[in-house]
N, C-alpha and C positions, 0 to 999 in steps of 0.2 A: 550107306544109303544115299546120303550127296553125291556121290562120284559116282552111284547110278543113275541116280535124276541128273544130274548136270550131262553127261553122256546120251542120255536119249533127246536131249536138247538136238543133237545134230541129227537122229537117227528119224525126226522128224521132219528135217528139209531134204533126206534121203542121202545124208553124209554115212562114211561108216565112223562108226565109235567102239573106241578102244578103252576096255580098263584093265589095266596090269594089277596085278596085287601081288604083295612078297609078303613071304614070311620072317621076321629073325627076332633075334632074341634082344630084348629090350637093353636098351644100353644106359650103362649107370650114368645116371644125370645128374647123382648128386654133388656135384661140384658147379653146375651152370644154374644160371637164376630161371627158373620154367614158369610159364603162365599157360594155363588149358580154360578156354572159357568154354562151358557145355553147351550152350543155348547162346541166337541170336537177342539177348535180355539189354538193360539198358548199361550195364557195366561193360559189355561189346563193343554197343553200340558207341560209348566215350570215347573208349580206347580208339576206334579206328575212325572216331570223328576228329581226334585229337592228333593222331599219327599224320592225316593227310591235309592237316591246316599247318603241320608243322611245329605245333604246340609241345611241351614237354611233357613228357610219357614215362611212368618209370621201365626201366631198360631192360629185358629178358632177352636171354640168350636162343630160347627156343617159347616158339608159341604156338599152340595146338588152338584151331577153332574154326567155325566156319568162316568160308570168303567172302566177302563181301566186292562183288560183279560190278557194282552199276557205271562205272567210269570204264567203259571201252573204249579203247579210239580205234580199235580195227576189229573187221569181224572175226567170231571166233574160230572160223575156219581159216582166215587168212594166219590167226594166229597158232594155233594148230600146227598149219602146215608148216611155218617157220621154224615153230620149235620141234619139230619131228627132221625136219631137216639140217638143224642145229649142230656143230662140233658139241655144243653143250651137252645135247639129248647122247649123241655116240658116246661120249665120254664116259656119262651115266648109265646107259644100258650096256656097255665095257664093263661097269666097277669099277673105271679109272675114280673119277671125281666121288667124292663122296659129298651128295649137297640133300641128304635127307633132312639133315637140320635147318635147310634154310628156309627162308619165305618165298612165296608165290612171288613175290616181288621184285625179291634177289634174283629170283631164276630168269624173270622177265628184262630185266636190263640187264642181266647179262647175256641174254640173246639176243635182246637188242643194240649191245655193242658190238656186237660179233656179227649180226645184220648190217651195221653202218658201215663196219671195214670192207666187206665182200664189194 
């Protein structure tokens, strides 16, 4: 339901919006340290107050939860458009790269390195 609501965000300034969805079979995690937070509650809210002051966080390998938006420096169509035109995005929609496990984050500067070289 986020990645519905977050998609009709554009479909109201009369952007088109796109949601892909895959299927596959869950992969065993139990070897990496996982953290899933269900709700935006106050144990979220630490965490990703504490990630972005740079404070010490204990370290998971993968983390499932909602995103937290409020820090844009570009709009979200300009950022959109970047990463839809991204070597990153081909890669991914390939099956070369495998970055399901990463963060929003990681995905972001690493398009944004690859924005700086072009």
């Amino acid at each position: 339901m986020q990645a519905v609501n977050y998609a009709q965000r554009f479909t109201k300034w009369g952007v088109d919006a796109f949601l892909f969805s895959y299927e596959m079979a869950a992969p065993d995690t139990s070897r990496f340290r996982c953290k899933r937070f269900e709700s935006y509650d106050e144990e979220w809210l630490d965490y990703v107050s504490a990630c972005r002051l740079g404070l010490p966080v204990e370290p998971f390998d993968i983390i499932e939860g909602g995103i937290a938006d409020d820090k844009v420096y570009i709009s979200n169509v300009d950022a959109m458009d970047m990463f839809y035109n991204s070597r990153t995005f081909q890669l991914i929609s390939q099956g070369i790269a495998d970055f399901h496990c990463r963060s929003d984050r990681c995905l972001a500067e690493e398009v944004e390195r690859e924005n700086e070289s072009l």
